[in-house]
N, C-alpha and C positions, 0 to 999 in steps of 0.2 A: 270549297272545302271548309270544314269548320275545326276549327283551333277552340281551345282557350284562351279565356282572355286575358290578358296583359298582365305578368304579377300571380297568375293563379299560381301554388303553390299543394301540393299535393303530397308530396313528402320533406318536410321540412328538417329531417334528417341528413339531406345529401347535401352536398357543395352545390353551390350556383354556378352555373355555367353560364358563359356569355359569347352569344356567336355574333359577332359584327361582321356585317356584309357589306361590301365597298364598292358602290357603283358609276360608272361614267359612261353614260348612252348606252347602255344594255338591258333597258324596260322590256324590251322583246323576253329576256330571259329574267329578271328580276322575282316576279312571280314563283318562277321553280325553287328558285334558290329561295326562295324566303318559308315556301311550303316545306320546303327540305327539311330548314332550320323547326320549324314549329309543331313538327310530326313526330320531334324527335322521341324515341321511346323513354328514355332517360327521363324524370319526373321535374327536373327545374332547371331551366333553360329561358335566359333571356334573350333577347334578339334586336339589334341594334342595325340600322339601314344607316348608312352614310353616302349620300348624295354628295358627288366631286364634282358639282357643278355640271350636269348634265343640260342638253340641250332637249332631248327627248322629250317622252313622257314617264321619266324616270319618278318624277314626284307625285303624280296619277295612280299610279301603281303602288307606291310604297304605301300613298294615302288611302288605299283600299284595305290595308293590313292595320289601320289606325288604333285600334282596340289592342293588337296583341304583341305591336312593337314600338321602339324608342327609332323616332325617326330624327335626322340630323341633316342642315343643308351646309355645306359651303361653296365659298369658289373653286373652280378648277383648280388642283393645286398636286397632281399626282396623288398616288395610289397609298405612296409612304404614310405623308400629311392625313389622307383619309383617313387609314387604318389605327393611326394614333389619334385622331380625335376620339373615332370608335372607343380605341382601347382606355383612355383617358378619362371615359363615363362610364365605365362597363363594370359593374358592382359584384362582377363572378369571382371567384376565388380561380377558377379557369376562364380562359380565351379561348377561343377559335377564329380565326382572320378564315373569311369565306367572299373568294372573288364573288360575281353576281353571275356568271355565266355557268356556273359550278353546280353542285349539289351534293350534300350529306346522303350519306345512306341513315335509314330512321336510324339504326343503330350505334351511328359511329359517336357519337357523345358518352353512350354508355360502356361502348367498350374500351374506349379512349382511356375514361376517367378509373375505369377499374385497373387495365394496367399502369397509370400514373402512380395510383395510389397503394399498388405494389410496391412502387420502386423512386420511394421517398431522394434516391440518388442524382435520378436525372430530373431536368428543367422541363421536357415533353414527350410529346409522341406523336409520329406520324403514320400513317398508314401505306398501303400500297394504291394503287390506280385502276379504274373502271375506268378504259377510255370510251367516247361516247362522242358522234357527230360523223365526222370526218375519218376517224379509225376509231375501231371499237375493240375490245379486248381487254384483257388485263395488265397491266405495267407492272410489276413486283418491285419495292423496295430494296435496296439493297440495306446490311445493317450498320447503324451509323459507325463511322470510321471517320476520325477527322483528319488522318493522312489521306482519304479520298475525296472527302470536302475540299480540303484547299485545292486541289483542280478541277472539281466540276461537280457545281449541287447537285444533289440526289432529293431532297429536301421540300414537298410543295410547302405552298404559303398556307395553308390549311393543317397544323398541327394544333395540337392541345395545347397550347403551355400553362403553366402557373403563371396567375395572376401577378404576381412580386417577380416574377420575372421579365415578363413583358413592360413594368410599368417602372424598374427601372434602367431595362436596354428598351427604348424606345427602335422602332424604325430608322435610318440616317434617312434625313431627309435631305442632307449634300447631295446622296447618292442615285438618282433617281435610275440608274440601271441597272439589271442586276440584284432589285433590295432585298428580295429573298434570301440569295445568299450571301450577301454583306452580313444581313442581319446575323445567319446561323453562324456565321465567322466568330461576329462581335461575341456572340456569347460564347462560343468555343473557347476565345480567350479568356476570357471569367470563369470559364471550368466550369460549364453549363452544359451538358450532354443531354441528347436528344434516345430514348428507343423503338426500333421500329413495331409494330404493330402489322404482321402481314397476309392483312385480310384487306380486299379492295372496297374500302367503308368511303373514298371519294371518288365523285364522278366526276372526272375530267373530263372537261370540253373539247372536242379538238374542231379548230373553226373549219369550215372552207373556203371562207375568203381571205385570208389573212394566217399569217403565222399568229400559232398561240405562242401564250410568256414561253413553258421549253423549246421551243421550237426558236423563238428568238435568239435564246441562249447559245443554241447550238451552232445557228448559223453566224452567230458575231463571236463561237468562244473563245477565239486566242485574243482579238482584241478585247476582250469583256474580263475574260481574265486574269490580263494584266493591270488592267481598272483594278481587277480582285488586290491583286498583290501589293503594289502601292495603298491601296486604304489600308492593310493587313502586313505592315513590314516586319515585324517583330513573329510573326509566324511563316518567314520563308526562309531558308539560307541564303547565303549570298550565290550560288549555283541556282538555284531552283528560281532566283531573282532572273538571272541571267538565261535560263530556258524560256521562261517568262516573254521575256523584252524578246529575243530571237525568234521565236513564233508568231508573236505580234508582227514582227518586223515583216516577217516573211510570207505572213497574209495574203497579201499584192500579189504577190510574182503566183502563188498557187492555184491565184484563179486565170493568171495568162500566161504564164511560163509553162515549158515541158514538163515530163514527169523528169528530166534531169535533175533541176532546180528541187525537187520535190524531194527526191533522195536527198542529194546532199545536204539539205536542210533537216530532214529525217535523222539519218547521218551524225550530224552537229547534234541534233538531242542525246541521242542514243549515246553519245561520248559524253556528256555532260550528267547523262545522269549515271552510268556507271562509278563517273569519278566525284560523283557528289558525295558519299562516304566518307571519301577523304578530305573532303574540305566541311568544315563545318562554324566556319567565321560568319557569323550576319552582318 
């Protein structure tokens, strides 16, 4: 496939965009995602590879794309660490975080950027889901709500943000579970809102050997979400702490217990959050 090279600039009019692409052992798909990025119809688009220490032939492949992108090596060191080195070098006035197993639709840069630049309000914007592998379909977005965020992202790692916002909410790199939506938390609390865009402009992978990132989410999310809560105290009540910790708790028993236990623990939410209204102490 042939690109331009590296820096070519064709309309020196628009924002720079910068798509850093985070990889660890997935040179099998690396390729896609970097053609993704470089197709893109949008006229100024940088493209940044960050190697997380791969064993593969992760540096093989990227070093094929030599001319038309910023290639970066470190150690293993999770996916956080990668994507802020990326973001750390990245001279766009926008960002794009693009796993390597993924892919941009050509257009998703340029529609991204024109709704951003609507809506001077919010910090991003994400799209909805092409799934593609293992399920194929559409995934629709829901639209951001940050009373839905705090119990379960909606949110891929593939949004537009503003440059000045990514660079100063960095990734937690404490957090290595989860960092998607730690992160959309953290800015939530800085009064950083995201809108959706709902056209499916990303191609989600979905593996078949392995659980993908949602997919992980889903099957750890009572315990994942109390991780949430705890890193995010000041954005729960002290009820919604406490539905919190009981679900967690109750995990265990749901995967050996009767559906007895499963009610009355049901049960316990449902009273909990009824009378959440009325308590409203953090």
């Amino acid at each position: 496939m042939s690109h331009p090279a590296f820096g070519a600039d064709d309309d020196h009019d628009l924002p720079l965009v910068s798509i850093v692409i985070t990889c660890f052992n997935y040179a099998e798909f690396l390729a896609e995602a970097i053609d993704s990025a470089l197709v893109q119809t949008y006229g100024t688009v940088e493209v940044i590879v960050v190697n997380d220490g791969s064993t593969d032939s992760t540096e093989t492949v990227a070093r094929q794309y030599a001319d038309h992108i910023h290639y970066l090596y470190q150690e293993n060191r999770g996916v956080s660490e990668a994507r802020n080195a990326g973001i750390q070098i990245a001279r766009g006035d926008f960002v794009v975080c693009l796993d390597a197993d993924d892919r941009l639709a050509p257009d998703f840069v340029e529609q991204c950027v024109r709704l951003l630049r609507a809506h001077p309000e919010v910090g991003f914007v994400y799209t909805s889901l092409m799934l593609f592998g293992r399920e194929s379909g559409v995934l629709a977005g829901p639209q951001y709500d940050v009373g839905q965020l705090k119990w379960s992202n909606f949110i891929h790692a593939s949004a537009l943000i503003r440059s000045t916002v990514l660079k100063t909410h960095l990734y937690d790199e404490s957090v290595p579970e989860a960092e998607d939506w730690n992160f959309y938390l953290t800015l939530a609390e800085h009064g950083i809102h995201g809108i959706l865009l709902d056209q499916p402009l990303l191609n989600y992978r979905k593996h078949t050997d392995r659980f993908s990132r949602l997919d992980s989410l889903t099957y750890r999310a009572r315990r994942t979400q109390l991780k949430i809560v705890k890193a995010h105290p000041d954005m729960y009540t002290s009820v919604e702490k406490v539905i919190a910790a009981v679900n967690a708790a109750a995990e265990p028993f749901r995967k050996s217990a009767g559906r007895s236990k499963r009610r009355l623990t049901g049960a316990l939410t449902w009273w909990l959050r009824r009378n959440a209204g009325s308590t409203r102490t953090r």
